[in-house]
C-alpha positions in Angstrom: 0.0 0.0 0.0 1.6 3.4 -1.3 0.8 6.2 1.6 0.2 9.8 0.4 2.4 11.9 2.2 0.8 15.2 2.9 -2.9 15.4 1.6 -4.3 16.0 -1.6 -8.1 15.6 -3.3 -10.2 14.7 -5.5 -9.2 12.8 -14.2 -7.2 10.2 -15.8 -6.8 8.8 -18.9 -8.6 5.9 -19.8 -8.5 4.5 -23.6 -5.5 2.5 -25.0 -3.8 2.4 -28.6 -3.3 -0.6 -30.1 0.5 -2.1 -29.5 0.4 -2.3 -33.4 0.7 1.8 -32.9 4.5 0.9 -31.6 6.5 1.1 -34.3 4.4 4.8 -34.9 5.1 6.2 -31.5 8.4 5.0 -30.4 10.5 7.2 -32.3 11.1 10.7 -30.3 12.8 12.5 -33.6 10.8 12.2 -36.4 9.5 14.2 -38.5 5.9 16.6 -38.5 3.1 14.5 -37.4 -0.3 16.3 -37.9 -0.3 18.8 -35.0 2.8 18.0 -33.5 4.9 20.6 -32.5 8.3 19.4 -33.1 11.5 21.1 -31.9 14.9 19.1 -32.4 18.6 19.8 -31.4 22.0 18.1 -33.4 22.4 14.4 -32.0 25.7 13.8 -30.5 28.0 11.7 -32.6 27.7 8.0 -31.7 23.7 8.9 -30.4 24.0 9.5 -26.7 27.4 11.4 -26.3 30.4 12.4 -27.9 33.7 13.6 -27.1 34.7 16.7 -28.6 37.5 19.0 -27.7 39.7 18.7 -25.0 38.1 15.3 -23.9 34.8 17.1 -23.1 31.5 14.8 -23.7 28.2 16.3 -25.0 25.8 14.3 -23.6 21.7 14.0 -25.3 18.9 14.3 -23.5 15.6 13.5 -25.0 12.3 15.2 -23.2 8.7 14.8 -24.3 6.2 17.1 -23.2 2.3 18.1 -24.0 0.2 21.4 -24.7 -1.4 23.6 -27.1 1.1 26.0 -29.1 0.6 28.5 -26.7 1.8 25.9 -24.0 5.0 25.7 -26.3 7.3 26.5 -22.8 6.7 23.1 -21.4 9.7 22.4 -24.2 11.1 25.8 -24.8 12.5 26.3 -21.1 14.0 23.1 -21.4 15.8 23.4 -24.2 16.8 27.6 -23.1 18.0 25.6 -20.1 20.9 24.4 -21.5 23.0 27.0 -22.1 22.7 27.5 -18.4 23.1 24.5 -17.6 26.3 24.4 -19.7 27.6 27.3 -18.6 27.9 26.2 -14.7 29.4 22.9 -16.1 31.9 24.7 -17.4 32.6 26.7 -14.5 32.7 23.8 -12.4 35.6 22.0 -14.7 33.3 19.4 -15.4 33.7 17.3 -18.6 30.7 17.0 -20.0 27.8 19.4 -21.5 24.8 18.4 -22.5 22.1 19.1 -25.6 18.3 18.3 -25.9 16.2 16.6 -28.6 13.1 16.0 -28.2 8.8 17.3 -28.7 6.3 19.3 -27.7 3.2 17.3 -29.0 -0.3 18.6 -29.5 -2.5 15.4 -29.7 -4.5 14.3 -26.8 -3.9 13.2 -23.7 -4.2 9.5 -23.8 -2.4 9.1 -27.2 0.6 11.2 -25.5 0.6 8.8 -22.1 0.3 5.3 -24.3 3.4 6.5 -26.4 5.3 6.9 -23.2 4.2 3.9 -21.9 5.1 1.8 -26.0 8.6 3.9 -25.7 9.1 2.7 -21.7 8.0 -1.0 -22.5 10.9 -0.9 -26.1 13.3 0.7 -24.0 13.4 3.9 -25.8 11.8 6.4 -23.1 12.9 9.7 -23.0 15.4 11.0 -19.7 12.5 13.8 -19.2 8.6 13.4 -19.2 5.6 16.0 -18.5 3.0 14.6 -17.1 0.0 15.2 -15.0 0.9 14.6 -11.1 -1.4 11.8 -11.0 0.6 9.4 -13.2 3.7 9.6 -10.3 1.5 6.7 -8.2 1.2 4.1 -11.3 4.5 5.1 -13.2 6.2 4.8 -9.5 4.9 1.4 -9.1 5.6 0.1 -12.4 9.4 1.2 -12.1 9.3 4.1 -15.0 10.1 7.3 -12.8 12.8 7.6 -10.2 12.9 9.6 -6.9 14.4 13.1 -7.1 14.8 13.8 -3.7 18.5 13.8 -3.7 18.9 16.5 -6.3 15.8 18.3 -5.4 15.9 19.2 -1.3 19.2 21.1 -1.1 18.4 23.5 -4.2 17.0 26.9 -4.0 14.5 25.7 -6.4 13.0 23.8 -3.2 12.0 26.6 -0.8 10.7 29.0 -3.7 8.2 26.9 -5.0 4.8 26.6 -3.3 4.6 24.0 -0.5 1.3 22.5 -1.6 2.9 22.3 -5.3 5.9 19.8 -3.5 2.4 18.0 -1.6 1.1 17.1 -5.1 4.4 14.9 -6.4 5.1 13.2 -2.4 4.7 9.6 -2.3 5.8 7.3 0.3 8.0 10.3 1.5 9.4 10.7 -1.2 9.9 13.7 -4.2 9.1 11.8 -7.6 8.3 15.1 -10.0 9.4 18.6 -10.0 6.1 21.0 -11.0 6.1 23.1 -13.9 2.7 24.2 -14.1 -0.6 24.4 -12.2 -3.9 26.5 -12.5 -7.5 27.5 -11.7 -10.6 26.0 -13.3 -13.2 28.7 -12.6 -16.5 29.2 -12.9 -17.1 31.2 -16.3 -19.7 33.8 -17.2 -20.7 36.5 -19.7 -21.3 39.7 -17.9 -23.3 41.0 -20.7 -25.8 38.2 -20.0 -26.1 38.9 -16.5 -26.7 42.5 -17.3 -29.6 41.6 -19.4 -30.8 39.4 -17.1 -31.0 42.5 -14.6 -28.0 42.5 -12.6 -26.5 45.9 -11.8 -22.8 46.2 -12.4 -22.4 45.9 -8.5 -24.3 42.6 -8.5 -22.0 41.5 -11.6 -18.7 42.2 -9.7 -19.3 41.2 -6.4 -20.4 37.8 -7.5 -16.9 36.2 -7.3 -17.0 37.4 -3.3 -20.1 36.2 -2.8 -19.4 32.6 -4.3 -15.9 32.9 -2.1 -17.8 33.8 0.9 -20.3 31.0 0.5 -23.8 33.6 -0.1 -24.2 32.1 -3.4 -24.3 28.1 -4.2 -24.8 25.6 -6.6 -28.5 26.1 -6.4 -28.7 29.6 -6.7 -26.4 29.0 -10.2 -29.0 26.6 -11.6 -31.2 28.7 -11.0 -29.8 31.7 -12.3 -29.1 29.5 -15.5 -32.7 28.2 -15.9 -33.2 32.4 -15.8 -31.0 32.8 -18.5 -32.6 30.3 -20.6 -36.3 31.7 -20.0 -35.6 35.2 -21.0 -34.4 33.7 -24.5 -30.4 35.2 -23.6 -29.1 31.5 -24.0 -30.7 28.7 -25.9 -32.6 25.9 -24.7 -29.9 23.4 -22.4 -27.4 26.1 -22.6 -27.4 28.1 -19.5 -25.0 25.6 -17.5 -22.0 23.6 -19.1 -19.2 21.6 -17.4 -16.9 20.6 -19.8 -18.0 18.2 -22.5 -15.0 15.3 -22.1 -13.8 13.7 -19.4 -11.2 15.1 -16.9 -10.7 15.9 -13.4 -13.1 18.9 -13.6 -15.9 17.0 -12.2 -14.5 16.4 -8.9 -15.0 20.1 -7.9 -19.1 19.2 -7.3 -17.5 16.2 -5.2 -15.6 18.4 -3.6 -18.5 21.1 -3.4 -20.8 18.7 -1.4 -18.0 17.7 0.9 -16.8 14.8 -0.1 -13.5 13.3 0.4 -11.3 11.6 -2.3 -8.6 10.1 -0.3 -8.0 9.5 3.7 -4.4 11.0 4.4 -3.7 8.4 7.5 -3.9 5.1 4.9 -3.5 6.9 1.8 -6.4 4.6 0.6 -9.0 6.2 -1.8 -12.2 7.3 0.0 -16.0 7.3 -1.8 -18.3 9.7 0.3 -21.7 8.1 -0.5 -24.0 11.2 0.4 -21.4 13.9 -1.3 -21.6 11.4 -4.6 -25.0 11.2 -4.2 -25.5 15.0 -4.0 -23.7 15.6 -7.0 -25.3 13.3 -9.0 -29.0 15.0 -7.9 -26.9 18.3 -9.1 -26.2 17.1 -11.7 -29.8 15.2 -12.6 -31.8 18.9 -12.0 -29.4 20.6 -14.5 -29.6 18.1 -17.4 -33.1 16.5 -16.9 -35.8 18.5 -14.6 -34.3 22.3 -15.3 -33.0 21.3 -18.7 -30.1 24.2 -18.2 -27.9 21.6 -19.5 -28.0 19.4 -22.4 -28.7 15.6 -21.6 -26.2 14.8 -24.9 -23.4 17.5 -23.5 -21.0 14.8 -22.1 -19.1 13.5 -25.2 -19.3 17.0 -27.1 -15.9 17.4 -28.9 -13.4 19.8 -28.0 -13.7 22.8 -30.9 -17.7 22.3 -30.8 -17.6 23.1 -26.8 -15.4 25.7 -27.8 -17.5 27.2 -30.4 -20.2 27.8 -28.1 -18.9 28.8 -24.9 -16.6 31.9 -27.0 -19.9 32.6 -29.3 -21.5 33.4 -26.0 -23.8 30.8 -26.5 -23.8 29.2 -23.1 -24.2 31.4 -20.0 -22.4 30.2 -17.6 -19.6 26.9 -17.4 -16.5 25.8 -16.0 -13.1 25.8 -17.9 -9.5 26.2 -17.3 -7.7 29.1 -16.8 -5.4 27.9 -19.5 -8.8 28.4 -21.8 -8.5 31.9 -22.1 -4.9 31.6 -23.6 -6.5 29.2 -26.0 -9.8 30.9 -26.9 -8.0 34.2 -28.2 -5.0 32.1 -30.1 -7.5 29.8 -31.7 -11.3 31.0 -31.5 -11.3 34.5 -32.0 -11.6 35.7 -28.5 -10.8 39.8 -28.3 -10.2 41.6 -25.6 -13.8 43.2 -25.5 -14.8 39.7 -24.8 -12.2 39.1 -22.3 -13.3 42.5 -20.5 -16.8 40.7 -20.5 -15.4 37.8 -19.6 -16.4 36.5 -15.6 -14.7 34.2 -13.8 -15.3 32.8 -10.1 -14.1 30.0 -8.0 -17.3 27.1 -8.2 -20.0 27.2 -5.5 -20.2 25.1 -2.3 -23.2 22.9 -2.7 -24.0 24.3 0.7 -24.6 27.7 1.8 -22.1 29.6 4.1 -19.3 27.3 3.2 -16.3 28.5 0.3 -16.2 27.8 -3.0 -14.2 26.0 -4.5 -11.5 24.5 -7.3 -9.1 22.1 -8.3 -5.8 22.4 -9.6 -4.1 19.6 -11.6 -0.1 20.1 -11.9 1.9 19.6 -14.8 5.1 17.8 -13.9 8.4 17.2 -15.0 9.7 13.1 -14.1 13.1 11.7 -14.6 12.4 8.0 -16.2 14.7 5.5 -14.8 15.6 4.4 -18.3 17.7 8.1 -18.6 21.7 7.0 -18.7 22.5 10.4 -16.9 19.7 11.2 -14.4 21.6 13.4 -12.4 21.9 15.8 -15.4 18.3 15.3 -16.0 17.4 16.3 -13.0 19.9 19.6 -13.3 18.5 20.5 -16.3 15.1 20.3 -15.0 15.9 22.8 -12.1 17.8 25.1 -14.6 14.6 25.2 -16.5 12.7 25.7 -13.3 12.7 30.3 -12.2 11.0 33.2 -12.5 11.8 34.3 -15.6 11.2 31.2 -17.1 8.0 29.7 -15.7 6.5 33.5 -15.3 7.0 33.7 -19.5 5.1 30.6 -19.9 2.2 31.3 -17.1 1.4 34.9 -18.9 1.3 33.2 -22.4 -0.7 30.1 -21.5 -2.9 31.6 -18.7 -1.3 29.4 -16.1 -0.6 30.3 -12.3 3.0 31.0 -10.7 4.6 28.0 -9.2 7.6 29.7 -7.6 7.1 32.7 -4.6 9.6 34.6 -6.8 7.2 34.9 -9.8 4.4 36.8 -7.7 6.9 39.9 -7.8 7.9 39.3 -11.9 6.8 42.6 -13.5 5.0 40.5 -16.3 3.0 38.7 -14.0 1.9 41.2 -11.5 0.6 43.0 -14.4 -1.8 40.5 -16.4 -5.4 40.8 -14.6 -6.4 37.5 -14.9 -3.7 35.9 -13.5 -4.0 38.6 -10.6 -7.5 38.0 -10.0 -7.4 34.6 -9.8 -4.6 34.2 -7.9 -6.3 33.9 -4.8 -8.3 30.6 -6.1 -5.3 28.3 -5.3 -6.0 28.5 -1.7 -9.3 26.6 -2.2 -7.9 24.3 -4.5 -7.6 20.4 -4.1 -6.1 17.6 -6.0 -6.4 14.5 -7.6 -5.1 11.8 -5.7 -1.9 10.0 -6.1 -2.7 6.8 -5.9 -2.3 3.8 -8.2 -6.2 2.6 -8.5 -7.4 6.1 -9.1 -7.9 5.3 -13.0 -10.2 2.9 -11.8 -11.9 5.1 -9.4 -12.6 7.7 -12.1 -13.6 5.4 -14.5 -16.5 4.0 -11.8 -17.3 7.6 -11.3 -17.6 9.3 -14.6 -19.6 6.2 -15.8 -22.1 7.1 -13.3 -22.2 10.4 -14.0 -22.6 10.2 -17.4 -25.6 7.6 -17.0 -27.3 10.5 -14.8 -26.9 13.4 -17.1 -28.0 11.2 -20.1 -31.1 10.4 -17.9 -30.2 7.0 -18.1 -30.4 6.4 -14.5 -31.4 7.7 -11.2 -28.7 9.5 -9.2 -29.1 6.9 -5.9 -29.2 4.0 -9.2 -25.9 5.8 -10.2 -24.5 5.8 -6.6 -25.4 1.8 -5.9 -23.9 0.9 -9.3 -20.8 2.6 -8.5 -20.4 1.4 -5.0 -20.5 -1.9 -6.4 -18.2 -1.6 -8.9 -15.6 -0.3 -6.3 -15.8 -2.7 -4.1 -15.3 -5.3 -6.6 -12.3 -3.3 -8.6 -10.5 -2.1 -5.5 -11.6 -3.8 -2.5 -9.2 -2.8 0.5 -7.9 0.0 -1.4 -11.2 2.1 -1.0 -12.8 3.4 1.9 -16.5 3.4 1.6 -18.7 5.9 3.4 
């Protein structure tokens, strides 16, 4: 049984390629692949290293990592890393320097994780992988990732990046990633709408308090949304959306009705029967007795769900703060819109009690098939400041990971990324355990059954109990 050191809460990737996709996704240098953004550096004579002048060995690292184009940093700081990297190798006398090949890739999550997982199994992983901080429990226990505790604790890199940030990569004591990334996933809404609806501009702007504070719920959004609809300002099953695809999003309504995803004493998972059960009856009222939501929304491609949400078709609907990033690159989003743009943390199911949100780190993991992990690791940290990580959170609408990057210039100045700032304090995670692709699986099934009105929220709950007990047995606590 793997403990969870420190405490974390509350989606994983689920489908598989075939293994006849190997020969396709092993290779890390090849060349374009639909859109796959691919950034390369010269390979070392003899593939790995080579000596060059004066004895001194350049040694290749190969990194993969994951994100839209306007996530591109993931890579780029990597590879702007190694000058830096090479210059204090040089200062130390030391006879090697390094250089990077490798990938940013732009194709979706599950296809990115199964070609790690075909390149891990052939032996040709790369030294560095991006990943979300739920994959350190199963890539742990199946031996891909190593610990980076000894290259980690006595850096300055350590103490400068947020606490709970080091909570979300900790298992069994240990330090198995090294965050790059992490953000918000508000609660989204067109002031306009509101407006016409009725609200003064004071009601507008103090709506974010109000959900904070715990004077405006779950409920009261329905029911705002089913106002929405009526007037005719949003189209029928329109005035609520969650997103339309899997992912850990949902958990926030979990969370919302208090339940618990994981007990920090065992580190075994935890299903809260009457929090479950809540937000499944949520969740049936939106989609099949208000009709604010569409019965057919979970499974709604990506661009479709974009479509809508920047034509201001929906109302209200949660998204990432990366979105915003993304909507303006790729869906036309201008800054009028982004002035009209609302965002909030998610309401408590219950009144008087905070909203709330969930934050899902990227990470950066050393695989234990890298031949120079120790230079991994340093290239990782090198990558890993303000300037760096601060260029990337203003581009890609991410939050600051380091202390040092709340004082950047760049970043103190972008409004979104100040106003939301204060969301990571209410934020929760997934869990790091290695049955928790199971769990979600059970979960989103259920969900999906209720909002299709294909079952009864308590039918939904049952089934799901069930299916734990049977999948995980010991390793879930049932409440």
């Amino acid at each position: 049984m793997r403990r969870l050191s420190g405490w974390s809460k509350g989606g994983g990737w689920r489908r598989w390629l075939s293994v006849l996709l190997v020969a396709a996704f092993v290779p890390f240098i090849v060349s374009g692949c639909g859109n796959q953004q691919q950034q390369e550096a010269t390979t070392a004579p003899g593939g790995g290293a080579g000596a060059g002048q004066d004895g001194v060995e350049t040694v290749t690292l190969r990194a993969m990592t994951i994100g839209k184009p306007t996530e591109r940093y993931r890579f780029d700081n990597l590879k702007d890393a190694v000058e830096r990297l090479n210059q204090k190798l040089e200062e130390e006398g030391a006879k090697v320097r390094v250089q990077l090949e490798g990938q940013h890739e732009d194709r979706p999550w599950d296809e990115y994780k199964q070609r790690f997982i075909l390149a891990a199994e052939a032996g040709k992983a790369p030294d560095i992988i991006l990943s979300g901080h739920e994959d350190v429990a199963p890539w742990a226990a199946a031996g891909h990732i190593i610990p980076l505790d000894e290259y980690v604790r006595d850096h300055p890199v350590y103490e400068d990046i947020f606490p709970k940030l080091w909570e979300s990569v900790t298992l069994d004591g240990k330090i198995w990633g090294i965050p790059q990334d992490t953000e918000a996933r508000p609660l989204y809404f067109w002031k306009s709408h509101l407006k016409k609806l009725g609200w003064t501009d004071e009601q507008i702007e103090s709506l974010p308090e109000r959900i904070r504070k715990g004077e405006f719920t779950l409920d009261d959004l329905l029911e705002t949304a089913k106002q929405l609809q009526d007037k005719g300002i949003v189209p029928a099953g329109q005035g609520f959306w969650t997103r339309g695809q899997p992912g850990v999003d949902f958990y926030m309504f979990y969370l919302a009705f208090g339940g618990q995803m994981q007990d920090p004493e065992t580190g075994k998972l935890v299903l809260d029967k009457q929090a479950l059960l809540k937000e499944y009856e949520f969740f049936a009222r939106a989609s099949q007795e208000l009709g604010v939501m569409k019965p057919s929304l979970l499974g709604t491609e990506w661009p479709i769900w974009h479509r809508a949400v920047t034509g201001k078709q929906v109302a209200m609907w949660v998204g990432g703060s990366w979105m915003v990033a993304e909507w303006k690159d790729q869906y036309g989003l201008t800054d009028e819109d982004v002035a009209d743009l609302g965002y909030a943390l998610l309401p408590s199911g219950e009144k008087g009690k905070p909203g709330v949100t969930l934050s899902h780190p990227l990470v950066y993991m050393v695989t234990k098939y890298s031949k120079h992990p120790d230079l991994a690791a340093r290239l990782i940290l090198e990558a890993t400041n303000a300037e760096f990580n601060t260029r990337h959170a203003v581009e890609s609408n991410h939050l600051a990971i380091m202390q040092s990057q709340l004082e950047n210039p760049d970043y103190k100045s972008d409004k979104l990324l100040s106003d939301i700032a204060y969301m990571v304090e209410h934020a929760g995670f997934v869990p790091l355990h290695e049955q928790f692709g199971n769990y979600d699986q059970a979960i989103y099934r259920g969900l999906s059954a209720v909002v299709a009105g294909q079952m009864k929220p308590q039918q939904a709950v049952d089934t799901v109990v069930r299916q734990l007990q049977s999948q995980l047995g010991d390793e879930v606590i049932i409440r």
